[in-house]
C-alpha positions as CSV (number, residue, x, y, z in Angstrom):
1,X,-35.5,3.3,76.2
2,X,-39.1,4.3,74.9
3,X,-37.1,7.5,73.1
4,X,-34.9,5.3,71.3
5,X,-38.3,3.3,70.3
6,X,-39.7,5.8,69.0
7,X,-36.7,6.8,67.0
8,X,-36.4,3.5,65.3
9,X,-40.2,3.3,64.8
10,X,-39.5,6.4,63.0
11,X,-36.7,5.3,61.3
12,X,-38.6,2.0,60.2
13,X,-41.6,4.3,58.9
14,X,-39.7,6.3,56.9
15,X,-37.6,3.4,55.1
16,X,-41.4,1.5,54.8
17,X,-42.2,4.6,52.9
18,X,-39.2,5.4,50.5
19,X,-39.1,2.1,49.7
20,X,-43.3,2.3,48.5
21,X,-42.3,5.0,46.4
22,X,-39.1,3.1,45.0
23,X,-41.7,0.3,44.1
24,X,-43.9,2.5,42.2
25,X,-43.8,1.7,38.4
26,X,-41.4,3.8,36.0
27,X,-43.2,4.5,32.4
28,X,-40.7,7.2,30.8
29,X,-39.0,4.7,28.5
30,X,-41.9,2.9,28.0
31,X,-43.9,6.0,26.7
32,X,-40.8,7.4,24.9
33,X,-40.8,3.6,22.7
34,X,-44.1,3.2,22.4
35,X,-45.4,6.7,21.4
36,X,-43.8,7.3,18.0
37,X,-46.3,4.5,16.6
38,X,-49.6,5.9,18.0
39,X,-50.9,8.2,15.6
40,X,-54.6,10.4,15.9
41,X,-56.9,10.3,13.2
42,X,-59.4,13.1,12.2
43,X,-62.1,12.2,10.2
44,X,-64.6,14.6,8.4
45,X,-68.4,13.1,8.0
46,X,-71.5,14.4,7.0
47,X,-73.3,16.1,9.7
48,X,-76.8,14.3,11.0
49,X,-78.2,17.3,11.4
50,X,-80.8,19.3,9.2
51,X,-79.2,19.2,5.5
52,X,-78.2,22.7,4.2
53,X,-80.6,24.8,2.2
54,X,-78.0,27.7,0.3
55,X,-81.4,29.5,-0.2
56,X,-81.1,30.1,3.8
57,X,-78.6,32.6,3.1
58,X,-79.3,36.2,1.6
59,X,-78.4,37.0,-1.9
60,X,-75.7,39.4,-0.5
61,X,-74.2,37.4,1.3
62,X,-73.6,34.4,-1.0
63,X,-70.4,35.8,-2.2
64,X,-68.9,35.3,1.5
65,X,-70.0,31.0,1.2
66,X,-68.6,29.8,-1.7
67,X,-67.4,26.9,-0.4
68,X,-70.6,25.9,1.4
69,X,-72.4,22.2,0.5
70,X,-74.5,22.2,-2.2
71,X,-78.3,22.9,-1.5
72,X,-79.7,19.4,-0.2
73,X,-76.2,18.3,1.4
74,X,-75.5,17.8,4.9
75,X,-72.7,19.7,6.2
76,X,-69.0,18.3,7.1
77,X,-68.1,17.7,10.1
78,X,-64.4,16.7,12.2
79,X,-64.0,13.8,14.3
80,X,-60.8,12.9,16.4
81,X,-59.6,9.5,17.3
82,X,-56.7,7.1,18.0
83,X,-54.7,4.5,16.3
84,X,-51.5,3.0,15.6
85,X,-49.1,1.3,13.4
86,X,-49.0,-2.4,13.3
87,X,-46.5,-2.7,10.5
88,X,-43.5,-0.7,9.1
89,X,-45.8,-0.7,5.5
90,X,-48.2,1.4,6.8
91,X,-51.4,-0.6,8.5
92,X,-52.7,0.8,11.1
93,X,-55.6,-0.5,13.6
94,X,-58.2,1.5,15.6
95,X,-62.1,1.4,16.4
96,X,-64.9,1.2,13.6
97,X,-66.7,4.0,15.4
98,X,-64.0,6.0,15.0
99,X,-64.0,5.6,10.7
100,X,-67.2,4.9,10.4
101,X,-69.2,7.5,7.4
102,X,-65.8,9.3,7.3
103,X,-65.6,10.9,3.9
104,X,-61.7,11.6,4.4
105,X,-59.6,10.1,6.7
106,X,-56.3,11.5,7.9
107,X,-53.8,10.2,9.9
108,X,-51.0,12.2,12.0
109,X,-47.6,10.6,12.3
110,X,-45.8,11.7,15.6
111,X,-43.1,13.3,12.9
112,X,-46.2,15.8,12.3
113,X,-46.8,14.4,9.1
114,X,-50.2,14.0,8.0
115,X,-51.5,11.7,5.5
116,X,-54.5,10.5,3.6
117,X,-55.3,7.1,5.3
118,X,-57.5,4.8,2.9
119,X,-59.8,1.6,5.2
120,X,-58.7,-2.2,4.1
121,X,-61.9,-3.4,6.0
122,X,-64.0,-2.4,9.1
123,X,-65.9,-5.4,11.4
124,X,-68.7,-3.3,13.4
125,X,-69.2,-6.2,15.6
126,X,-65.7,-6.2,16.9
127,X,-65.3,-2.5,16.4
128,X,-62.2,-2.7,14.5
129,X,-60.7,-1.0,11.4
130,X,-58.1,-1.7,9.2
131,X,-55.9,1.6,7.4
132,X,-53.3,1.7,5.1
133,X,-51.3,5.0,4.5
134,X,-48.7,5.1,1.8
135,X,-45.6,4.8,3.9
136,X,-42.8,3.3,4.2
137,X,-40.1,1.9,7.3
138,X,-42.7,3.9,9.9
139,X,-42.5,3.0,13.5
140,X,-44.3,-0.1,14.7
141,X,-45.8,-1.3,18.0
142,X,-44.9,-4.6,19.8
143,X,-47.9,-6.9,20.2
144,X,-48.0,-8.7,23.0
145,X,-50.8,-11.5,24.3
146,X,-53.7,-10.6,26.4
147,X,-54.5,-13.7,27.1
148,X,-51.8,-13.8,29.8
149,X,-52.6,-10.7,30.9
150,X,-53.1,-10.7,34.8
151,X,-56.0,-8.8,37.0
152,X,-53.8,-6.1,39.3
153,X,-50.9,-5.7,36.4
154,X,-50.0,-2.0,35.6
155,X,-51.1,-1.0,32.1
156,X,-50.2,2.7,29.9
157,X,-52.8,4.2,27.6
158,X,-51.5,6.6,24.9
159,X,-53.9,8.8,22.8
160,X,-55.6,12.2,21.8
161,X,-58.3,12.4,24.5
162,X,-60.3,15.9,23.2
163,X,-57.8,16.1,20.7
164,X,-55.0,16.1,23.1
165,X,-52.3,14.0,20.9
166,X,-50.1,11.5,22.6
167,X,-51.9,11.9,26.1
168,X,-50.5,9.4,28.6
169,X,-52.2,7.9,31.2
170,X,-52.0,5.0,33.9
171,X,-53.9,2.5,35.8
172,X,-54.2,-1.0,36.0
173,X,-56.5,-4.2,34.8
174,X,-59.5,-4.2,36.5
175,X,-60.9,-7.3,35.0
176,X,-61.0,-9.7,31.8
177,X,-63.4,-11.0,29.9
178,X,-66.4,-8.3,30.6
179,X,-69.3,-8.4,28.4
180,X,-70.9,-5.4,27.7
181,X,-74.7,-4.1,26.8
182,X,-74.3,-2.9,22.6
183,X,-74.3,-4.1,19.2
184,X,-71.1,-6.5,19.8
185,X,-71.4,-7.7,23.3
186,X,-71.6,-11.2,22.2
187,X,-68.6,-11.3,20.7
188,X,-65.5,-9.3,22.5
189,X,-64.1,-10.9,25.8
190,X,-63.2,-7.0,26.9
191,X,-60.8,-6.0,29.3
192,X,-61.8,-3.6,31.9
193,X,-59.2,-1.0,33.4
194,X,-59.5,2.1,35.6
195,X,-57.2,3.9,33.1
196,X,-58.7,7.2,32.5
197,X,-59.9,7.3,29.1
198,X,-62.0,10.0,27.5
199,X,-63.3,10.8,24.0
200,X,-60.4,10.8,21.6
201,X,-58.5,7.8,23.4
202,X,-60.8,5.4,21.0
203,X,-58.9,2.9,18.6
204,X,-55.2,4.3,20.9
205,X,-53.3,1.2,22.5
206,X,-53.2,-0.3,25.8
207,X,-50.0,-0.9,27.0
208,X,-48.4,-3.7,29.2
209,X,-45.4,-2.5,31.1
210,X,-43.0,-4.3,28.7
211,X,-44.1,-1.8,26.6
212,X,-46.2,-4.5,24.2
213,X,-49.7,-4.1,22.8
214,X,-52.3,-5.6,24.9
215,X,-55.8,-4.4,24.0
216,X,-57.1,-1.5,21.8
217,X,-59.1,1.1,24.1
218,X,-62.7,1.0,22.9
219,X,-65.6,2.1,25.5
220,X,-65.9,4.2,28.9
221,X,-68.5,3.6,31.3
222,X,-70.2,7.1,32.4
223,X,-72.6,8.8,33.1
224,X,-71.2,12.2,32.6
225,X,-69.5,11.7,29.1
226,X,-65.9,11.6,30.4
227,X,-63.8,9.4,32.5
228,X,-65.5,7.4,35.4
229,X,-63.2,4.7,36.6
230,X,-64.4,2.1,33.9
231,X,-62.3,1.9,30.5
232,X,-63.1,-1.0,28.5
233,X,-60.1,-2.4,25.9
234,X,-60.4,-5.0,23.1
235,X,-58.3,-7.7,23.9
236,X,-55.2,-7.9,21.3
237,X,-55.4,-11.4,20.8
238,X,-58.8,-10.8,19.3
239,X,-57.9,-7.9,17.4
240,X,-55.2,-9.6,15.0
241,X,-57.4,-12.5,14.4
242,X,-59.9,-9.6,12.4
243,X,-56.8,-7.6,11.3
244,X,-56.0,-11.6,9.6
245,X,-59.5,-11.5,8.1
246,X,-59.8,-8.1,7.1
247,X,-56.3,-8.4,5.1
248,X,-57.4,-11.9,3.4
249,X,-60.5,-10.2,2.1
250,X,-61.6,-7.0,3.7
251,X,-64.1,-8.8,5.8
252,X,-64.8,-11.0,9.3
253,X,-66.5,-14.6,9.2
254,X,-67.6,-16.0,12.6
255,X,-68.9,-18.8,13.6
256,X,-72.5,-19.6,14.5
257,X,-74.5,-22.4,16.6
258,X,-78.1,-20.6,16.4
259,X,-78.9,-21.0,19.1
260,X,-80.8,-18.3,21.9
261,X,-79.4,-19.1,25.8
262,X,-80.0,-17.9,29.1
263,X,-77.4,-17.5,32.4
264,X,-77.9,-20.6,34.7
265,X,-78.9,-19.5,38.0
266,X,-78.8,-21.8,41.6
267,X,-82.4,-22.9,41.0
268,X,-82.0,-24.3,37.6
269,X,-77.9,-25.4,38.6
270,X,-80.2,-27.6,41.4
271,X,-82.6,-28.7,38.6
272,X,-80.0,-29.8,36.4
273,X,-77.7,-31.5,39.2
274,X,-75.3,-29.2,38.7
275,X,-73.1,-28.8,41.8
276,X,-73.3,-25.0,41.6
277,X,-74.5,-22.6,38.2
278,X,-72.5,-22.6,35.3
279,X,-73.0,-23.1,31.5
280,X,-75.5,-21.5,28.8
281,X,-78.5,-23.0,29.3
282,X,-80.1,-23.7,25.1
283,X,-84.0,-22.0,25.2
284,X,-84.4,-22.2,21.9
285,X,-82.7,-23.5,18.9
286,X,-83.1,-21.9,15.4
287,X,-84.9,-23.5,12.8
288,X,-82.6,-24.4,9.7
289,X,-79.5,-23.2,12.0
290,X,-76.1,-25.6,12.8
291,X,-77.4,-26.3,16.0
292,X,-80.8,-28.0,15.0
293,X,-78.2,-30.0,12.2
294,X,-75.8,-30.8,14.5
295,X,-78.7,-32.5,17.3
296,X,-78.4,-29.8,20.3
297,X,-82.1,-29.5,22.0
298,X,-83.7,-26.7,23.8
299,X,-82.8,-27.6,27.9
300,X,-79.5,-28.4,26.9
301,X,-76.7,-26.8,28.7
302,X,-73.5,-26.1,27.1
303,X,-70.3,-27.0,30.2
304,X,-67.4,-26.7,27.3
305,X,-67.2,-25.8,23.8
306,X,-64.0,-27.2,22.0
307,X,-62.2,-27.5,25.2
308,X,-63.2,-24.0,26.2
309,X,-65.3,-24.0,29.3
310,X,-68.6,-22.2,29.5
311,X,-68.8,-20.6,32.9
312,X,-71.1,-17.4,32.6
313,X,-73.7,-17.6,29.5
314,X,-71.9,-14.9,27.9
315,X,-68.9,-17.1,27.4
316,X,-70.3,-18.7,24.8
317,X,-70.7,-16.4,21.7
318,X,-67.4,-15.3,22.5
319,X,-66.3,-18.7,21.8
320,X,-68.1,-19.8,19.2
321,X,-67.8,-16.3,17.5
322,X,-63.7,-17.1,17.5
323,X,-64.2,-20.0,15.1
324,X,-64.2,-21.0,11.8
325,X,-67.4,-22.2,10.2
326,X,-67.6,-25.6,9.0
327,X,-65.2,-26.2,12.0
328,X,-66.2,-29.7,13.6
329,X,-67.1,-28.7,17.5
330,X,-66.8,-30.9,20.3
331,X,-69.7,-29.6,22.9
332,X,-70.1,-31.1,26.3
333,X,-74.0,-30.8,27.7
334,X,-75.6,-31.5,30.6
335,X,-79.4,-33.2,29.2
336,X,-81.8,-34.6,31.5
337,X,-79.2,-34.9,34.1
338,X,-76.6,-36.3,32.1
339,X,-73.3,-35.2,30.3
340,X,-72.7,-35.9,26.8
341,X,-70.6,-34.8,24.4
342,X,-72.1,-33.9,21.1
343,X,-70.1,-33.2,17.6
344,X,-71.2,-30.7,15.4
345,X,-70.1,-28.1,12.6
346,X,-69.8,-24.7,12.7
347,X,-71.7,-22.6,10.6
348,X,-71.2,-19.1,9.6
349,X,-72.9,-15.8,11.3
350,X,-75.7,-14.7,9.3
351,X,-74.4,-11.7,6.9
352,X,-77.6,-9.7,7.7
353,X,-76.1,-9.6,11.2
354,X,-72.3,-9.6,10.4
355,X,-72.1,-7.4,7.1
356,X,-69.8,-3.8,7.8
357,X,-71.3,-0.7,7.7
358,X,-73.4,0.5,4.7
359,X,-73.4,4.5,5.9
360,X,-73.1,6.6,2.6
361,X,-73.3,3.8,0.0
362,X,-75.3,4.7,-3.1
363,X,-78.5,4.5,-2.5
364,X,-78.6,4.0,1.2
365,X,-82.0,4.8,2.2
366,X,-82.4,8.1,4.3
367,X,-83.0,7.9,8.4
368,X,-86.5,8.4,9.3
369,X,-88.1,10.7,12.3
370,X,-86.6,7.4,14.6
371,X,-82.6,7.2,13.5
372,X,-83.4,4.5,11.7
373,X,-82.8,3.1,8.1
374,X,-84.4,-1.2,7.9
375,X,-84.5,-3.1,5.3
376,X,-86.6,-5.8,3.9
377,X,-86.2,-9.7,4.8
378,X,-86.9,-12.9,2.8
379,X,-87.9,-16.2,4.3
380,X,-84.2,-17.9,4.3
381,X,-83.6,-14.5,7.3
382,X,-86.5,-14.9,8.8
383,X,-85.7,-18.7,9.6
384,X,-81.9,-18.1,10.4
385,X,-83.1,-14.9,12.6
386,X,-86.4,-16.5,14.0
387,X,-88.5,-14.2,13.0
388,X,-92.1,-15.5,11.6
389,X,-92.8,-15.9,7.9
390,X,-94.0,-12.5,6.4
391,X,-93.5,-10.2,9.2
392,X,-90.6,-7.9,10.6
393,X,-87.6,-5.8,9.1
394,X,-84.2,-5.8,10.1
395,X,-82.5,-2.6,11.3
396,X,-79.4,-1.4,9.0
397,X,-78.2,1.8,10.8
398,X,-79.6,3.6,14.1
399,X,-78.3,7.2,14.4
400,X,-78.9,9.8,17.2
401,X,-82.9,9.8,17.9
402,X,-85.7,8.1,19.7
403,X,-85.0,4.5,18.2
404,X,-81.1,5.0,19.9
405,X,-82.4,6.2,22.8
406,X,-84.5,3.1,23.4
407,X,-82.3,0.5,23.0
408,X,-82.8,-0.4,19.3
409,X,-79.2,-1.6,17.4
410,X,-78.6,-2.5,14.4
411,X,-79.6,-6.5,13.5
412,X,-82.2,-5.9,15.4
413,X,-85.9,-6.9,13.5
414,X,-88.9,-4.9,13.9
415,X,-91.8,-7.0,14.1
416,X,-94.6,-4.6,15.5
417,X,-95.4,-1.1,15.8
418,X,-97.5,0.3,18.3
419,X,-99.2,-2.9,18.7
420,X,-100.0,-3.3,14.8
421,X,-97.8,-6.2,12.8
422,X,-94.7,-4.8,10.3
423,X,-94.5,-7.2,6.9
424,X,-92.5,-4.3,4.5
425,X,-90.0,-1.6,4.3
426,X,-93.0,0.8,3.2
427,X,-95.3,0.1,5.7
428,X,-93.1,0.4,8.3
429,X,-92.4,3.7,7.2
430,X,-95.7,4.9,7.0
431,X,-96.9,3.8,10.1
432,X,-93.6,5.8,11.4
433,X,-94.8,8.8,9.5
434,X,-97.7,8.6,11.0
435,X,-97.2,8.2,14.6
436,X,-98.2,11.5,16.5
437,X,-95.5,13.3,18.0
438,X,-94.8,13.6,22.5
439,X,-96.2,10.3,22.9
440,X,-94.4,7.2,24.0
441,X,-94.9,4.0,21.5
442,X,-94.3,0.1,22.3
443,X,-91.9,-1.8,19.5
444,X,-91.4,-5.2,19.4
445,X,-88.2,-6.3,18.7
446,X,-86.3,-9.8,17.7
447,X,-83.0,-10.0,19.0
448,X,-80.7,-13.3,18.8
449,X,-83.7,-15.4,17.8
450,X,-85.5,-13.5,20.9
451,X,-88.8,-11.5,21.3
452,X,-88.6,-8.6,23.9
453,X,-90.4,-5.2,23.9
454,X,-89.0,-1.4,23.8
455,X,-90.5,2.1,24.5
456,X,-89.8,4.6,21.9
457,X,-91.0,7.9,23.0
458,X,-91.5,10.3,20.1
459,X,-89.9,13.9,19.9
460,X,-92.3,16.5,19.4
C-alpha cells in the first residue's frame, strides 16, 4: 500500500511538473511579428572630449589623416540605440538621449537597409523622439494601452543591447507608475520591469504578450552599468500623446499649476484629519503662476485633480503635466480641515524649463570646467521659477563633469557659488574660472520653485 503511494505521489509530481512547464509563456510568434518593425539607430556626435589640434600630428604623417576634423573640432563619435516604426510612412519613435547632438542619424531596417533618418521633434522631459525616414509600406507595430497593463503580466523587450540587433528578452511588470530621480521625473508615470535591459535597448519596445506596444524602454537601475533587475519603460499611452504634439508642431506643451509640494506623511495625514497620508501637500505657490490665479494657498492639499486622484505627491505633475493649458481644472483640497473643490485654469510649463535640446545650435555657448553651459534670466523667469529679482542663472546643458556628478540638471538655476551670490552669465563664469582645483565647492540651486544645496567637487 505505501508502494503504490509513493508511485502515485510520483506520478502526481511529475504531471504537477509537465504541466508548469506547459504553462510557461510561448513568445516565438510574437517575436517573429513584432521584430520586422524594431529598427537600431546609430548616431555619430561630436566627442566631449579634448577638441583636435591637427598640429598634434607630425608633418610626415599628415598625409596618412586626411580625413581627420579640422583643427579646433571635436572628433566624431558612434552611438547605438533602439527604435521602431509607428506608421507604414516611415515615423519612427525612440528616446531623446538616444538622438540627442547626433550630427547623422541612421536607421537600420530589419531588411538590412540603412537609411538617413531626419528628427520631427524631440521632448527631453519625456525623453522621446520623433524620426521620419523616406519610406514607404514599412512594417509597423501594434500599439496597445498601458494603462490596463497589469503588475505580474509577462512582457518581451526587442533591441540592440551593445549593438546586438533584435536581441530578445523576457520578464514581467514589476510595477506602474514609478517616479524616478532625473531631469523628467515629474512628468513620466514609468513602468518598472525586471526585463533585462542594457545599453543599446534604449528607445526599443516593450511588448505585451498580444504582441502590442506597451511602453518604450528608457532607463536601468545599476550600479554596475548593465542589467540589474530594474528596467524602467515609458508608458505608451504617454508616448503617443507627445508623438500627437511633436507631429502638430515639432514640440510638447504641458500643463502647469506652479506650485512646489511635499509627500504627506502620518503626522501631517493626523494634522490634516486625514484618515491615513495621501495627497500633495502645496508649500509654496509661485508668484504670478495659475495656481496663485486660480486661489490654491500654501497648506492646501491636493486629494484629486480632474477626477484623477492624488495618492503619492508625485502623482501630481504627472497629472497636471498630461493637460492642456488654459484647461479649466477641477481640484479637490483638504484646507483647514475641510474639503473643497476649487476651479482653476491650466497654464502652460514654463519654456525655459520645457524647451528641446539646444546642443550644437549656432552659437551655443561652450561647456565650462563644470559640464555646464547657463544662461541669463529676466524678471518674468525669475517670478514663474521663484527665483529672487537679480540673482541666479538657469542651466541649459550639463555634460559629463563635476556639475553631473553632483546632481545639477538642466532647469536647474544657480543662485550662489561657493557662498558668493550669481546675478550674470559672466560672472558666473568667472567665479567658475576661478575656483581652485581638488577642492569641494557648495552651489545653491532652485529647483521647482525650491532652494536646496549641492557639493561640486572640482577635478584637479
Amino acid at each position: 500500500m505505501s508502494r503504490l503511494y509513493t508511485v502515485s505521489l510520483l506520478v502526481m509530481l511529475l504531471l504537477g511538473s509537465i504541466s508548469s512547464f506547459a504553462a510557461l509563456p510561448e513568445f516565438t510568434g510574437l517575436v517573429k511579428k513584432a521584430t520586422p518593425a524594431v529598427v537600431n539607430i546609430s548616431t555619430l556626435r561630436q566627442s566631449e572630449g579634448s577638441r583636435f589640434q591637427r598640429g598634434e600630428v607630425p608633418e610626415i604623417f599628415r598625409r596618412f589623416f586626411r580625413d581627420m576634423p579640422d583643427e579646433g573640432q571635436r572628433p566624431s563619435v558612434p552611438s547605438t540605440g533602439s527604435g521602431f516604426i509607428i506608421s507604414r510612412d516611415g515615423y519612427i519613435l525612440t528616446n531623446n538621449h538616444v538622438v540627442e547632438g547626433a550630427q547623422e542619424i541612421v536607421v537600420a531596417l530589419s531588411d538590412r537597409r540603412e537609411l538617413v533618418a531626419e528628427v520631427v521633434g524631440m521632448d527631453p522631459l519625456s525623453d522621446l523622439a520623433l524620426l521620419k525616414i523616406d519610406a514607404r509600406d514599412l512594417p509597423e507595430v501594434e500599439l496597445g494601452r498601458s494603462e490596463t497593463l497589469q503588475v505580474g503580466e509577462w512582457v518581451v523587450a526587442i533591441g540592440s543591447p551593445f549593438g546586438f540587433e533584435h536581441s530578445v528578452t523576457a520578464g514581467i511588470v514589476s510595477a506602474k507608475g514609478r517616479s524616478l530621480p532625473g531631469a523628467n521625473d515629474n512628468y513620466i508615470p514609468y513602468i518598472q520591469s525586471d526585463v533585462a535591459i542594457n545599453p543599446g535597448n534604449s528607445g526599443g519596445p516593450l511588448f505585451n504578450m498580444d504582441g502590442k506596444v506597451v511602453g518604450i524602454n528608457s532607463q536601468i537601475f545599476t550600479r554596475s552599468g548593465g542589467f540589474m533587475g530594474l528596467s524602467f519603460a515609458i508608458p505608451i499611452d504617454v508616448a503617443m500623446e507627445v508623438v500627437t504634439q511633436l507631429k502638430e508642431k515639432g514640440s510638447v506643451s504641458r500643463g502647469w499649476l506652479g506650485v512646489v509640494i511635499q509627500l504627506v506623511d502620518r503626522d501631517l495625514a493626523e494634522a490634516y484629519g486625514l484618515d491615513r497620508p495621501e495627497g500633495a501637500l502645496i508649500s509654496e505657490v509661485l508668484a504670478d503662476s495659475p495656481a496663485k490665479a486660480g486661489g490654491l494657498k500654501e497648506g492646501d492639499i491636493i486629494l484629486e485633480f480632474n477626477g484623477h486622484k492624488i495618492d503619492l505627491s508625485s502623482d501630481l505633475p504627472m497629472v497636471v503635466g498630461r493637460t492642456k493649458a488654459e484647461t479649466e481644472a477641477s481640484i479637490l483640497v483638504v484646507r483647514e480641515g475641510k474639503r473643497q473643490t476649487i476651479k482653476m485654469k491650466v497654464g502652460t510649463l514654463p519654456e525655459r524649463i520645457a524647451q528641446a535640446d539646444t546642443r550644437g545650435s549656432p552659437g551655443a555657448p561652450a561647456f565650462n570646467r563644470l559640464g555646464l553651459q547657463v544662461d541669463e534670466l529676466d524678471d518674468s523667469e525669475r517670478r514663474q521659477l521663484g527665483v529672487d529679482r537679480g540673482r541666479g542663472v538657469i542651466v541649459e546643458r550639463v555634460t559629463s563633469g563635476p556639475a553631473m556628478a553632483s546632481g545639477i540638471r538642466r532647469g536647474d538655476v544657480i543662485t550662489t557659488l561657493d557662498n558668493a551670490w550669481v546675478h550674470t552669465v559672466a560672472e558666473f563664469e568667472e567665479m567658475v574660472s576661478d575656483l581652485p582645483a581638488g577642492v569641494a565647492i557648495a552651489v545653491r540651486i532652485v529647483r521647482e520653485g525650491r532652494p536646496q544645496f549641492l557639493v561640486v567637487k572640482i577635478e584637479e
